[in-house]
Each structure stands twice: as C-alpha cells, then as structure tokens.
PASEBA-1860 file (N, C-alpha, C; in nm, 3 decimals):
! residues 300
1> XXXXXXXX> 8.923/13.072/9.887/8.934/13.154/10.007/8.873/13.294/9.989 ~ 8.856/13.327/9.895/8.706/13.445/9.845/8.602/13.458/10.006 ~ 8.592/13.405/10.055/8.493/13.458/10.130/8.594/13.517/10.293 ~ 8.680/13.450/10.288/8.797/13.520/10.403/8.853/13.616/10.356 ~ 8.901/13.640/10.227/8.930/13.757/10.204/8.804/13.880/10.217 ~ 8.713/13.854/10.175/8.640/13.919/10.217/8.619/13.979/10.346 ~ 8.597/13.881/10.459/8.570/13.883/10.591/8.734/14.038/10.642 ~ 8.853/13.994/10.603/8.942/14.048/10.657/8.930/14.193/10.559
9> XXXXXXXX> 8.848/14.248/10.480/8.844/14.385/10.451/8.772/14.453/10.547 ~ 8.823/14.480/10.640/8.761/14.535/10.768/8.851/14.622/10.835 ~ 8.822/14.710/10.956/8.889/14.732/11.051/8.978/14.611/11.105 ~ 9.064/14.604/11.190/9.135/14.483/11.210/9.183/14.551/11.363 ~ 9.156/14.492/11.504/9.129/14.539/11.568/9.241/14.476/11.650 ~ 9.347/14.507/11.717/9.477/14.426/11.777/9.410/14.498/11.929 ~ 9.384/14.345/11.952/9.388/14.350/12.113/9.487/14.371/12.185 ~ 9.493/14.440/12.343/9.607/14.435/12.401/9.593/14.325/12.496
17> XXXXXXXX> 9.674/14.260/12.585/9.673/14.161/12.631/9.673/14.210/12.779 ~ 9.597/14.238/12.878/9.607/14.196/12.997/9.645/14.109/13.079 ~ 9.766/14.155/13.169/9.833/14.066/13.265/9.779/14.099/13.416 ~ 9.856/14.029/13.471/9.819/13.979/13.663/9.893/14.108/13.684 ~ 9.874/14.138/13.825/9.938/14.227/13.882/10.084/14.205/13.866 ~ 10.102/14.058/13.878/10.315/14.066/13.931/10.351/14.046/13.763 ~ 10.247/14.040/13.625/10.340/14.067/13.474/10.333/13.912/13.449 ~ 10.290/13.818/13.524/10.382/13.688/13.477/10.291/13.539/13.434
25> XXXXXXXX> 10.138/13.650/13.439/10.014/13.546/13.361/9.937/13.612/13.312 ~ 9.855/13.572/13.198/9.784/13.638/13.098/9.637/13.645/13.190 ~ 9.584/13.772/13.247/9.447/13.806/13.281/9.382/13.765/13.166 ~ 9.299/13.641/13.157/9.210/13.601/13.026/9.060/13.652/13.070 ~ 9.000/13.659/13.215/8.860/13.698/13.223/8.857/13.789/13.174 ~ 8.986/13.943/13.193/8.945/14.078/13.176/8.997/14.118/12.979 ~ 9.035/14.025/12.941/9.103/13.971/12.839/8.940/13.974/12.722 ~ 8.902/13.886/12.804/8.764/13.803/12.754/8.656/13.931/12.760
33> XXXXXXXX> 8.701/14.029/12.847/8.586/14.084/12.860/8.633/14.242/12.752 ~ 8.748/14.225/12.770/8.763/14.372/12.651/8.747/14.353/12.528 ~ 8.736/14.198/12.484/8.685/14.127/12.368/8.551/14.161/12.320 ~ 8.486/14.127/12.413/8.343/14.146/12.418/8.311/14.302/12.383 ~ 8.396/14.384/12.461/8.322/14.510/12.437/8.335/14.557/12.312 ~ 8.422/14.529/12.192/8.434/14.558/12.126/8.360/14.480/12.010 ~ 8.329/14.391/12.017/8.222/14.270/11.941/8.108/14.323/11.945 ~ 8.098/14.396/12.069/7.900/14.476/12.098/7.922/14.600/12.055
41> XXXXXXXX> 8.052/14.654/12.015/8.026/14.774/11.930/8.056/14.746/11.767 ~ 8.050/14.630/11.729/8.072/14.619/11.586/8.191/14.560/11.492 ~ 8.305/14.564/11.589/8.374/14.510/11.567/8.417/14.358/11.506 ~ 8.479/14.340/11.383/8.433/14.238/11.305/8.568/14.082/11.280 ~ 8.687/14.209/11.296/8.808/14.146/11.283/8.896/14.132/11.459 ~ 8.955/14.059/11.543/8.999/14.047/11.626/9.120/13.965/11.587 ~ 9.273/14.016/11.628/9.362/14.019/11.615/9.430/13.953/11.761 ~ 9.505/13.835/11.752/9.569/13.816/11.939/9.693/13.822/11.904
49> XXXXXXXX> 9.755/13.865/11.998/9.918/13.881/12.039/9.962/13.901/11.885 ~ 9.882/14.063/11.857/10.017/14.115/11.755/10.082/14.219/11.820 ~ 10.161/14.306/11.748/10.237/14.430/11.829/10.186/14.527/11.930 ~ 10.053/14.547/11.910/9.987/14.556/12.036/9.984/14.464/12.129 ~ 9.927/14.368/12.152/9.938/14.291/12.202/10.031/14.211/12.263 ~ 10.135/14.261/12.221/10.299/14.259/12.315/10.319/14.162/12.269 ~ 10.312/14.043/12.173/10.319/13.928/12.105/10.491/13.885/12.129 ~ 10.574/13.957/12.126/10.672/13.949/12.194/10.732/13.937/12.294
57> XXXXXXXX> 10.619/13.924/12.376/10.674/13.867/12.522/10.631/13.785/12.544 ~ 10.516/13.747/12.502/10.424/13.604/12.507/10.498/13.483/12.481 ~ 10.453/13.367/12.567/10.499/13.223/12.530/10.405/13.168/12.402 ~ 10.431/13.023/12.378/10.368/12.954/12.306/10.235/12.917/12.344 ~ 10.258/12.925/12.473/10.168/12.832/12.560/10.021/12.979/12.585 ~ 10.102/13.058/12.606/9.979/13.171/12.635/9.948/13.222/12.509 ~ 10.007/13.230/12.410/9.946/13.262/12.258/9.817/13.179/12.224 ~ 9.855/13.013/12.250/9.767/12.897/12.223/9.657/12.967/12.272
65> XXXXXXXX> 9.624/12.978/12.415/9.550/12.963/12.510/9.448/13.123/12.518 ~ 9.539/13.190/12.443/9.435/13.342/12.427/9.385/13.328/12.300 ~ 9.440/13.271/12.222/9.350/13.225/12.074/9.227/13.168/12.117 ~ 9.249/13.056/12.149/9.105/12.964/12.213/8.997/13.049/12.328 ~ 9.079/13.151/12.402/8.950/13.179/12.482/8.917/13.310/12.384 ~ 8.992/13.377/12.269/8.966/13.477/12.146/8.813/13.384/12.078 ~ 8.837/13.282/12.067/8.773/13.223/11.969/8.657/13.174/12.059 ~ 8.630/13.132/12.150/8.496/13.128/12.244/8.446/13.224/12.280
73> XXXXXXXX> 8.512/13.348/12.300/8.389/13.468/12.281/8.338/13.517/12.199 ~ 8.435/13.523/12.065/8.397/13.568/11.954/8.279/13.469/11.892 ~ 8.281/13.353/11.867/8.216/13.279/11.833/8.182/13.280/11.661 ~ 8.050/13.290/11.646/8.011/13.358/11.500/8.054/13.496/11.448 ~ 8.049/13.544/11.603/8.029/13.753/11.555/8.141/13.783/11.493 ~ 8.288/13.747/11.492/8.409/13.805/11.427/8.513/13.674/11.414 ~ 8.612/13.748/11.358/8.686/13.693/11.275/8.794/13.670/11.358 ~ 8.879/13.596/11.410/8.975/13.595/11.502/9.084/13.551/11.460
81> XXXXXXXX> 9.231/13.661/11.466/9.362/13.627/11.402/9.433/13.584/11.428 ~ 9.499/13.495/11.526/9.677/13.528/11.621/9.744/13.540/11.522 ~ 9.871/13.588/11.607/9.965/13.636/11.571/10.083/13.521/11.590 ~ 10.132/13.467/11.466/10.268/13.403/11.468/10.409/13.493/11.511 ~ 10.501/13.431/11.628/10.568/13.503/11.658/10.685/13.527/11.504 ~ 10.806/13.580/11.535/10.876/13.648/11.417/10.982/13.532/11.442 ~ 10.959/13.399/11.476/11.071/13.336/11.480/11.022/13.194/11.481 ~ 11.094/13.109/11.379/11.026/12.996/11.300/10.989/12.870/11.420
89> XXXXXXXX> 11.137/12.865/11.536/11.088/12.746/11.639/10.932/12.802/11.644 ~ 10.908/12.905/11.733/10.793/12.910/11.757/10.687/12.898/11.690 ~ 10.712/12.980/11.585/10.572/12.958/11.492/10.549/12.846/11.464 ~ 10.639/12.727/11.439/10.654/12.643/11.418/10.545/12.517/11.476 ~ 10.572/12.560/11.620/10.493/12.503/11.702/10.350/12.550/11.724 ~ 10.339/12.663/11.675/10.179/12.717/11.717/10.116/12.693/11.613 ~ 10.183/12.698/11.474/10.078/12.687/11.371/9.977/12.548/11.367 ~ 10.020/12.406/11.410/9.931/12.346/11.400/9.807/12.367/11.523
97> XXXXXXXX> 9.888/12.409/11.619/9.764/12.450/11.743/9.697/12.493/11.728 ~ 9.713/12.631/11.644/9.592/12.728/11.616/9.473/12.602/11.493 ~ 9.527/12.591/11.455/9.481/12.515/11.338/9.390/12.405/11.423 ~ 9.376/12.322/11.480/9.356/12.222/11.564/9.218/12.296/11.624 ~ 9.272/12.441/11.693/9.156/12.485/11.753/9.052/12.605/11.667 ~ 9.070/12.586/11.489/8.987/12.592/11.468/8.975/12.786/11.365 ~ 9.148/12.808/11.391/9.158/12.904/11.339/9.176/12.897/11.184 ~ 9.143/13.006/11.063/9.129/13.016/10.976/9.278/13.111/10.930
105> XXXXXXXX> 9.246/13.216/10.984/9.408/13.290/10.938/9.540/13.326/11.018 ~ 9.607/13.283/10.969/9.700/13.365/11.117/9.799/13.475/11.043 ~ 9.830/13.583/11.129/9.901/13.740/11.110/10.018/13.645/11.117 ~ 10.153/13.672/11.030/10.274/13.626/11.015/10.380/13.721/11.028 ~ 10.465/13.721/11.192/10.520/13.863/11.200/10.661/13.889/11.160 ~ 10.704/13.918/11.048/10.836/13.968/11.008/10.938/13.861/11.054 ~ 11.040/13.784/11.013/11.144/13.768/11.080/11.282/13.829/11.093 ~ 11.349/13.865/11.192/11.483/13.957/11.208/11.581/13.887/11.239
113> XXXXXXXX> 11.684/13.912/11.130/11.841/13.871/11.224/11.910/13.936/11.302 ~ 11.897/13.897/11.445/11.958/13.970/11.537/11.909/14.092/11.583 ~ 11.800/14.155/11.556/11.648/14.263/11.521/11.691/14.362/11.413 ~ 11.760/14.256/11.286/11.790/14.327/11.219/11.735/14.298/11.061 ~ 11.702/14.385/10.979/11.580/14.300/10.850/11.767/14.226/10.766 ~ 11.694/14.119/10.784/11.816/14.049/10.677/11.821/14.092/10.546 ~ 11.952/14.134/10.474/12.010/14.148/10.384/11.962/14.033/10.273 ~ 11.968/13.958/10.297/11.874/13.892/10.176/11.704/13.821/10.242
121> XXXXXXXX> 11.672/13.858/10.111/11.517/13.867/10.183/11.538/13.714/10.110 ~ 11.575/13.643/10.067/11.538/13.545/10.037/11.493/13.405/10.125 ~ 11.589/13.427/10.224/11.557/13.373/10.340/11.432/13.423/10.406 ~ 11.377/13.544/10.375/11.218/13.583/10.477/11.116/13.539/10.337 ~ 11.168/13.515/10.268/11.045/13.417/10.150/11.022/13.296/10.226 ~ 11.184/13.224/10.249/11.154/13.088/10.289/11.084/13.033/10.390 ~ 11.114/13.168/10.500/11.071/13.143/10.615/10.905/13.139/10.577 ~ 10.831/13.223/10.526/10.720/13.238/10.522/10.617/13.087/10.392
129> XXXXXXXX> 10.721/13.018/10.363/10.725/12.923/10.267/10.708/12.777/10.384 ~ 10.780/12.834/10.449/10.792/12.671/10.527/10.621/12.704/10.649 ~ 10.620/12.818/10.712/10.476/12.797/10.734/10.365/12.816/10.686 ~ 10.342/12.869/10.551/10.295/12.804/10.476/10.240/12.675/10.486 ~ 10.325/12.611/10.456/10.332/12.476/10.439/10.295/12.351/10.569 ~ 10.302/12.424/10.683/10.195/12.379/10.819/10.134/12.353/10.900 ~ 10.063/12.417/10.780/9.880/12.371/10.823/9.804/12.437/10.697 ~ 9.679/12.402/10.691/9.578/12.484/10.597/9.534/12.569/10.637
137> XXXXXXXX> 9.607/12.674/10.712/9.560/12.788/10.711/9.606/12.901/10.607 ~ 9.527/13.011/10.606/9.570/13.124/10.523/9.628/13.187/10.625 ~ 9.755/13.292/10.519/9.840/13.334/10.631/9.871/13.463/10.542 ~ 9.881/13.593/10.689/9.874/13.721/10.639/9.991/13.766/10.656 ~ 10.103/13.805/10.621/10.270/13.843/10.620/10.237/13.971/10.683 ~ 10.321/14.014/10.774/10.336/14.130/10.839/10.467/14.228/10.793 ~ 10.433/14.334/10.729/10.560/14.354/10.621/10.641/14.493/10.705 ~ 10.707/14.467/10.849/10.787/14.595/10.900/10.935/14.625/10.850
145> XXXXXXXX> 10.952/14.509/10.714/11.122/14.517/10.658/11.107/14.621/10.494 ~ 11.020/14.667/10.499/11.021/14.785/10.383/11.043/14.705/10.238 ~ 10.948/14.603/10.284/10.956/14.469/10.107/10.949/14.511/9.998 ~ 11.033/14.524/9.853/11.018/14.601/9.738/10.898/14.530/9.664 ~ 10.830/14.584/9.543/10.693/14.548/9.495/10.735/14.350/9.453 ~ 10.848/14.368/9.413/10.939/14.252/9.362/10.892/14.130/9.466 ~ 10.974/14.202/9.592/10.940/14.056/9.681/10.774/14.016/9.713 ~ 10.676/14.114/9.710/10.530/14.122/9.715/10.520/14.009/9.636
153> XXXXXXXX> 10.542/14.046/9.477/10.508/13.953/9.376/10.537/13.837/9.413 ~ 10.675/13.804/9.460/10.752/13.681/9.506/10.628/13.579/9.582 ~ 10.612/13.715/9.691/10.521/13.580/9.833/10.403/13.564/9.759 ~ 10.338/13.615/9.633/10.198/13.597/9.605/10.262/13.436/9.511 ~ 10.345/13.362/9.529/10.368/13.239/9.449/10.297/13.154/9.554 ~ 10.259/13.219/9.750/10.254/13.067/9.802/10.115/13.114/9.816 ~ 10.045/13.018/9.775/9.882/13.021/9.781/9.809/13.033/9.898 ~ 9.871/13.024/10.015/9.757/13.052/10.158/9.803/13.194/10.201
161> XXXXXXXX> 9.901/13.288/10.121/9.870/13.398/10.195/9.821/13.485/10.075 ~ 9.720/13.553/10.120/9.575/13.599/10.121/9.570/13.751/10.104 ~ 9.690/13.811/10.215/9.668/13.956/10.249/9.789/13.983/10.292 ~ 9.805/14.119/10.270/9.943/14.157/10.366/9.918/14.242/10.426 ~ 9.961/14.267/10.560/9.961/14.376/10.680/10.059/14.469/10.652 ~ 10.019/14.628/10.609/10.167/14.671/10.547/10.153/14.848/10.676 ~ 10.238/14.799/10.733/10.248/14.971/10.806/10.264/15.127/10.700 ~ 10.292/15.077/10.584/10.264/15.196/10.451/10.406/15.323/10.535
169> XXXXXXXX> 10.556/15.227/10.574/10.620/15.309/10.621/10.676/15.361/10.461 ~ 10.672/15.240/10.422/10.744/15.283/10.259/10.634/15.269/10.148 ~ 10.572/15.382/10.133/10.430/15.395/10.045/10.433/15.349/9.911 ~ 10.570/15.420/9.831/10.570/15.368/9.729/10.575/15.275/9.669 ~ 10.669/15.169/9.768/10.664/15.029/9.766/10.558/14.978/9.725 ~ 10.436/15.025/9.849/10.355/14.992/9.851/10.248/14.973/9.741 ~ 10.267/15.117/9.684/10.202/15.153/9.576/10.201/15.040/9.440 ~ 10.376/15.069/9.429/10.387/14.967/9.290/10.381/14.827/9.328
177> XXXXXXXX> 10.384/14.757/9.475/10.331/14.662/9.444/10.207/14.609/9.439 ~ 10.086/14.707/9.497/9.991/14.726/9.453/9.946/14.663/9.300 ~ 10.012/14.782/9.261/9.989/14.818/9.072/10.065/14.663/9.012 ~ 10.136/14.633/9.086/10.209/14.483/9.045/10.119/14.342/9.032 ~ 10.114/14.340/9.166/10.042/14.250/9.225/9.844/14.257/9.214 ~ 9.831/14.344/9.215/9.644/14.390/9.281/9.585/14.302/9.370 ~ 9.463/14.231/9.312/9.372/14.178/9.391/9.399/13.998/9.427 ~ 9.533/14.011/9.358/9.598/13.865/9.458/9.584/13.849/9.554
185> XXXXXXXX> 9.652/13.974/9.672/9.613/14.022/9.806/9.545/14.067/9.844 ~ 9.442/14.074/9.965/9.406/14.225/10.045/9.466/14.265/10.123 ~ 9.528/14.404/10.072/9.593/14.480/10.118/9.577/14.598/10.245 ~ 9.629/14.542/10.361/9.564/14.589/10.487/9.667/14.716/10.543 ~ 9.625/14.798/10.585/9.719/14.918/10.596/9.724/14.986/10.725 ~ 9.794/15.081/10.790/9.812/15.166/10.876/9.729/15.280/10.886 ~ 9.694/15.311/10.989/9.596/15.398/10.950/9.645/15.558/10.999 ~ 9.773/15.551/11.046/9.793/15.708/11.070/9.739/15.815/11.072
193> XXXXXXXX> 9.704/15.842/11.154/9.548/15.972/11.253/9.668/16.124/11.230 ~ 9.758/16.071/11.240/9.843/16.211/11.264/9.945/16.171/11.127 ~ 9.961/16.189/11.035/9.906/16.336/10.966/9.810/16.361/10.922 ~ 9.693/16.235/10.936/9.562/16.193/10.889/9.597/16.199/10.710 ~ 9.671/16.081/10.657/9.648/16.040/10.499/9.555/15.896/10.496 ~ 9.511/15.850/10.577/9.431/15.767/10.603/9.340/15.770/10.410 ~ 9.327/15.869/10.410/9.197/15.865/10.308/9.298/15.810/10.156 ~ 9.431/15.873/10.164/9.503/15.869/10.053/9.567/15.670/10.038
201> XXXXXXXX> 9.578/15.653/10.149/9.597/15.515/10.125/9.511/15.416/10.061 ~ 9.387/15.456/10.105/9.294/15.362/10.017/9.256/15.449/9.868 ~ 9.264/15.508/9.826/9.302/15.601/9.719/9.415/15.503/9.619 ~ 9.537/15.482/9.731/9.630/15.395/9.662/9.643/15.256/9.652 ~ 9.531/15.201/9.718/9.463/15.070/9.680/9.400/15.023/9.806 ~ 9.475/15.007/9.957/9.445/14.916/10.100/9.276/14.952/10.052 ~ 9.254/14.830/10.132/9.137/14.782/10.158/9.074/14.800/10.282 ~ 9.145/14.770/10.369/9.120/14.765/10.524/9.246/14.850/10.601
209> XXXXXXXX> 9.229/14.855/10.735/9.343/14.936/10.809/9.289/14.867/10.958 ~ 9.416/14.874/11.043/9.441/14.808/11.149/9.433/14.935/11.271 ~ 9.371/14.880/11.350/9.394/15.000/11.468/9.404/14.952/11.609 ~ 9.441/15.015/11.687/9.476/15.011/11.840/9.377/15.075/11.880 ~ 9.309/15.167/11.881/9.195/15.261/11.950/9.030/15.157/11.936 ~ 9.101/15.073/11.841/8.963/14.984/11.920/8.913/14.938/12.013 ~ 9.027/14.947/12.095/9.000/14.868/12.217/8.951/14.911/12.315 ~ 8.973/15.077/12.334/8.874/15.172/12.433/8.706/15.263/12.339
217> XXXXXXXX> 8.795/15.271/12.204/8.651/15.374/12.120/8.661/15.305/12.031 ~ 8.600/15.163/11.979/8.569/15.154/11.855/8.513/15.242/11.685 ~ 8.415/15.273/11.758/8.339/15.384/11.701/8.411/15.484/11.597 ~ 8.506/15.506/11.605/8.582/15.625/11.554/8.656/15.552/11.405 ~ 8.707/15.436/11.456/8.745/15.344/11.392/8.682/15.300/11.252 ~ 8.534/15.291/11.307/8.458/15.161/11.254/8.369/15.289/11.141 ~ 8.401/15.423/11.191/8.315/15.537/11.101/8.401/15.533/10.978 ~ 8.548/15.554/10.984/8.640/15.571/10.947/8.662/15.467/10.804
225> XXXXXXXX> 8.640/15.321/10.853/8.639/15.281/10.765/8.475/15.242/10.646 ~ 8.354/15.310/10.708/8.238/15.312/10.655/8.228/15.455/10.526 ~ 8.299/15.538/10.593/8.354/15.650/10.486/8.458/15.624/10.373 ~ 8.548/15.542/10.423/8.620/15.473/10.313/8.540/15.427/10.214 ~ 8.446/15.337/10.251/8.374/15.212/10.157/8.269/15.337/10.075 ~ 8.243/15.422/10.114/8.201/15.573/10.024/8.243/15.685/9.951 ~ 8.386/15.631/9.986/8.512/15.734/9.883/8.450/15.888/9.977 ~ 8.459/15.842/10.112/8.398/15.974/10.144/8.544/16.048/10.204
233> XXXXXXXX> 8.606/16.134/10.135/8.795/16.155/10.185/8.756/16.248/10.289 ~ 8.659/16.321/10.214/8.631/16.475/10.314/8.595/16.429/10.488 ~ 8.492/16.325/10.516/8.483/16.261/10.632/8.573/16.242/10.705 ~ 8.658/16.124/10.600/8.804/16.068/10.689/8.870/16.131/10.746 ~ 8.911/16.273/10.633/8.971/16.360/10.687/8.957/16.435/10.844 ~ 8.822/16.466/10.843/8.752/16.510/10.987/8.810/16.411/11.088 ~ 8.735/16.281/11.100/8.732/16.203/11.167/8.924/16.158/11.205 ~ 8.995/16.183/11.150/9.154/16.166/11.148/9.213/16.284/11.204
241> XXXXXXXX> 9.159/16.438/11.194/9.190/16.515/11.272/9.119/16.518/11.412 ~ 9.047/16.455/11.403/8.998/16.443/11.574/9.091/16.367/11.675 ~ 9.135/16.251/11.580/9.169/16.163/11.685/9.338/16.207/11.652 ~ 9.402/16.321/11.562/9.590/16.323/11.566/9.632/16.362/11.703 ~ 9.568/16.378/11.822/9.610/16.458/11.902/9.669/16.304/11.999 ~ 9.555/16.257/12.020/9.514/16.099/12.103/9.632/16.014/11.980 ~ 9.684/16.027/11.862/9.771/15.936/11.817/9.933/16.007/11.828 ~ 9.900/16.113/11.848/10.063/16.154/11.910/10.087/16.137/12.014
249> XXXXXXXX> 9.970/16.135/12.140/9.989/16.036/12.298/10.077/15.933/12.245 ~ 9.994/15.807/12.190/10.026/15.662/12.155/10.151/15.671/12.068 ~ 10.198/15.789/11.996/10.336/15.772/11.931/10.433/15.808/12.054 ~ 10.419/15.828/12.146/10.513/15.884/12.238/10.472/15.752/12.363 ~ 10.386/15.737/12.373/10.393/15.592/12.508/10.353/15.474/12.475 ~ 10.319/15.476/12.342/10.309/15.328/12.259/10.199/15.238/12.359 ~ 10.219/15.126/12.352/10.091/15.015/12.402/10.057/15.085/12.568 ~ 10.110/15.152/12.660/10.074/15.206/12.741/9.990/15.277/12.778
257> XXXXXXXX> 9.960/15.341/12.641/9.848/15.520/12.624/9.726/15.371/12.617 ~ 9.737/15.292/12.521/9.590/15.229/12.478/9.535/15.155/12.662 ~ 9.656/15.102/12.700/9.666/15.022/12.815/9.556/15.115/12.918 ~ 9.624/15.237/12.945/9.583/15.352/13.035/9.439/15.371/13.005 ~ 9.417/15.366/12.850/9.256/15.401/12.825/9.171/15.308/12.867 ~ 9.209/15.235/12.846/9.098/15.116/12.852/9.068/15.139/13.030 ~ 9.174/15.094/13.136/9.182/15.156/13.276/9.086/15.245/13.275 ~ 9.102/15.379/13.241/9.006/15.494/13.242/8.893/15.479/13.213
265> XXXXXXXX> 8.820/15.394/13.067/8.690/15.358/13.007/8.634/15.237/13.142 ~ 8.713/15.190/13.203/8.652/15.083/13.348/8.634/14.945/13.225 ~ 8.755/14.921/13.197/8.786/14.797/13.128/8.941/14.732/13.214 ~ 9.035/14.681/13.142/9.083/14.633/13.215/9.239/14.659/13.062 ~ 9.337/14.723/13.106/9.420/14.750/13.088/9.588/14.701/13.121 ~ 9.578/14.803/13.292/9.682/14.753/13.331/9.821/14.739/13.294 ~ 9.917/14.720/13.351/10.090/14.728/13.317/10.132/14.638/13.165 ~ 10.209/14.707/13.128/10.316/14.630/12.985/10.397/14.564/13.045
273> XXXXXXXX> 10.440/14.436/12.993/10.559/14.375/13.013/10.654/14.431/12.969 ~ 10.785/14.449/13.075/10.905/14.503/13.044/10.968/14.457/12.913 ~ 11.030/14.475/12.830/11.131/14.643/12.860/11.019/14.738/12.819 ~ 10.874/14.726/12.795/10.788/14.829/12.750/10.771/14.899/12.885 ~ 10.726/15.028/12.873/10.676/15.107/13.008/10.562/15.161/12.988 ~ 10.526/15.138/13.099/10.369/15.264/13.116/10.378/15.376/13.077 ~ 10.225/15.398/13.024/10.205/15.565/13.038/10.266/15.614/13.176 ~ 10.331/15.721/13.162/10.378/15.805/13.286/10.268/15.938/13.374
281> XXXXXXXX> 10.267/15.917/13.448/10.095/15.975/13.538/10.082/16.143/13.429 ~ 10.179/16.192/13.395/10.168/16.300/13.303/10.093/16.308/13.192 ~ 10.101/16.156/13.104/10.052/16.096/12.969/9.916/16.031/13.019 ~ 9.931/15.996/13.159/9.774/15.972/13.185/9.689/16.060/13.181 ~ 9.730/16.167/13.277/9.651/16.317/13.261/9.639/16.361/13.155 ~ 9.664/16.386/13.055/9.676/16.378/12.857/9.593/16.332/12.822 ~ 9.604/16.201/12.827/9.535/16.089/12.769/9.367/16.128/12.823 ~ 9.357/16.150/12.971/9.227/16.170/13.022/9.156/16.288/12.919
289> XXXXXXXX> 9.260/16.400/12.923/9.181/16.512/12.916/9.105/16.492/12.722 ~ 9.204/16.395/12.654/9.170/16.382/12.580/9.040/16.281/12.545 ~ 9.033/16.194/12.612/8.944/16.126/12.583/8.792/16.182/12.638 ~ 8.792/16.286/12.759/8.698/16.359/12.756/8.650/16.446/12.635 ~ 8.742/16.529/12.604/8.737/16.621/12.458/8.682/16.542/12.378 ~ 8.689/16.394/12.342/8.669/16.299/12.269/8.508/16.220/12.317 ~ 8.477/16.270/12.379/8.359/16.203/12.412/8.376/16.108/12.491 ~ 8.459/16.012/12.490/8.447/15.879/12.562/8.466/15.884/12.680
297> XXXX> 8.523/15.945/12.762/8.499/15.964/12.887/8.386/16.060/12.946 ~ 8.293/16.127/12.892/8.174/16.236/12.936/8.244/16.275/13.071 ~ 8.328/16.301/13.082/8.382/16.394/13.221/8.445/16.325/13.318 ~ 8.423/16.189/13.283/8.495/16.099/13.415/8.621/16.199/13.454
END
C-alpha cells in the first residue's frame, strides 16, 4: 500500500455537503460541482461526509451515493475518502459498498459511548478491528478521543490502517507516538491558522494536514502545504497569519462560515442540518469583508 500512502500525504480536503432547500436531500449537482472546483485548482485528496461534511446527519444511503457521484467526478485527478460513520451498525453496512464502488481508503470516525470517549479504549481497538476486517480497504482512524502513543502502537497491529487523522488536540501524544510508532503511519494533522503552529507540527513529524477552506480558496491551502515539503516555516508562518482571522470566523460558526463562503464565491453552500446553525447575517458580513481582504472575493 506504498503508493496510497503516498497519494494521502497531501492536503486532505473535507467537502461540505450541500442540501435542498427543505434540509432533507443531498444537492449532488451543486455537490458535484464544488468538487470540481477544487480538482481545477489542484486539489488532490477529497474527503465525503467527514465532520465537515456533517457526516453525522447523513444516512447510509446518502453517504453510499455521494461517494459514487465523489468518485465520477474525481475520476483519475484525486483521491477520494468517505467517511465511516462513528457507529459500527452503520459502518458496518457501508464498508462493503464503498468497496464495491471502487473505493481504496475510508476515514474511520471515532466511536463514543453515549458522546462520550469510552473508558476503556479497548473496545475502540475492537471496533476498528472488526472493520478492518470488511473489506480490503485501507482504513484511516480518526483520533478525537486524545489516544495515548500506547494505543497508536496498538492499532498499527491491524494492517489496512495506513494513516491516522489526528486533530493534534493532545500534541504530545502525538509526538511520542510519532517517535513510537514513525513511518508505520502517515500521520495527517490539523492545521490550525490561529495560532498558526502549522509549521511546528510537521517539525514534529505530520505529513499532511486536513482543511475546510478548500472548498471556497484552495490556494492558500495547497501553498501551505508546498512550503512544508521545503521546510519553508518562515512562509507557513505568513501564509497562517493571513488566514487566523477567517479561522476564528469558522471557530465561532463552525461548518456555516465555510457553508456562507462558498454562497459568496457563487458556488453552492447553503443551510446545515440541524442542531448545526448558520452563519448569523453578522458572521456573514465578517466573513465577506474578510474574504475580500483575502483576495477571493475582489470586492464582490
């Protein structure tokens, strides 16, 4: 699997999912088409129904079905992920689907008891053991339960997962399991614009980093991680204070701010499924003035 690991040292680009006006079907044309825009700016890795992507409100049936039309636009040009939900019926059922239609890796999202990280992780080994086990796909663990270097080592026993998705809430963790583990995994990371340590994480090993701002400005993204692959910190740094302003929007209205941009860029955005909420017309005006400052809007 050397050549997928490869492929996933990239930006990693979590689509958001566009719905109908009344919330209660997946918009796939405008879906299909914010895909695209980001494939014609370079974009290499495409991600469906992860935490952007509201993957949590999604059925089985519309996960299936945005993978497959993920995977007919993308075609050759990128790499296309879904997202396994955080709960085994389901995953259960999607993993051979995806598989069937042709997918290579799938994002594996945390499981919670009760939305709570279980007290023994031994049970979130198993869980990630039993899908594993199928289909032949490689599978990337999504690590939001603060996993010690210990349990890292643990999941590198099941051979199809490849990489881990680590939000770097708990660095050190991160670190020593890094230094534990190494190039078993590729180690995919958070890319935090605000406080901008972006540069220090790959310093401490990640390879790649995941972003939400792909979906309206690639570009910023895709510099970001070309300066990485140059040990260029001084760049990152720049390029991370540009955008802390536009990532304290998105820390305060979450999938809404990205939702709103895309709207604004004349893509297709549109409402969150409840209990999430919209940007509020205040955070829109924000969001605008920023993405002008930012270039991407030239004054709209």
């Amino acid at each position: 699997m050397e050549d997928l690991k490869d492929q996933i040292r990239n930006v990693h680009a979590y689509a958001v999912t566009p719905f109908s006006d009344d919330l209660l079907t997946v918009d796939l044309d405008n879906y299909g088409k914010n895909i695209e825009f980001m494939l014609d700016r370079g974009v290499k890795v495409v991600v469906v129904g992860g935490g952007t992507g509201e993957v949590n409100s999604l059925t089985v049936d519309e996960l299936e079905t945005m993978a497959r039309h993920a995977l007919e636009v993308a075609g050759d040009r990128a790499l296309v992920m879904p997202a396994l939900p955080d709960n085994l019926g389901a995953a259960a059922e999607l993993a051979p689907r995806y598989e069937k239609l042709g997918v290579r890796i799938t994002l594996g999202m945390a499981p919670f008891v009760r939305n709570l990280i279980p007290e023994d992780l031994n049970g979130v080994y198993h869980y990630y053991e039993i899908l594993a086990g199928l289909s032949g796909m490689a599978l990337m663990p999504y690590n939001t339960q603060g996993w010690t270097a210990d349990f890292f080592a643990k999941l590198a026993e099941i051979e199809s997962v490849i990489g881990i998705k680590d939000p770097c809430q708990h660095p050190h963790n991160l670190f020593q399991a890094v230094q534990l583990v190494g190039d078993r995994f590729v180690w995919i990371g958070n890319k935090r614009h605000d406080p901008g340590v972006l540069h220090l994480r790959f310093q401490m090993g990640i390879e790649a980093f995941t972003a939400g701002f792909t979906n309206f400005a690639p570009h910023f993204e895709l510099e970001l991680f070309e300066a990485a692959q140059r040990k260029d910190w001084d760049r990152m740094v720049e390029i991370q204070a540009q955008l802390a302003p536009l990532e304290r929007l998105r820390n305060r209205h979450n999938e809404g701010v990205i939702k709103s941009a895309l709207d604004l860029v004349g893509l297709k955005g549109g409402k969150v499924r409840p209990p999430r909420t919209d940007c509020s017309e205040t955070g829109v005006a924000e969001l605008r003035e920023e993405l002008e400052r930012l270039g991407v809007l030239s004054g709209k």
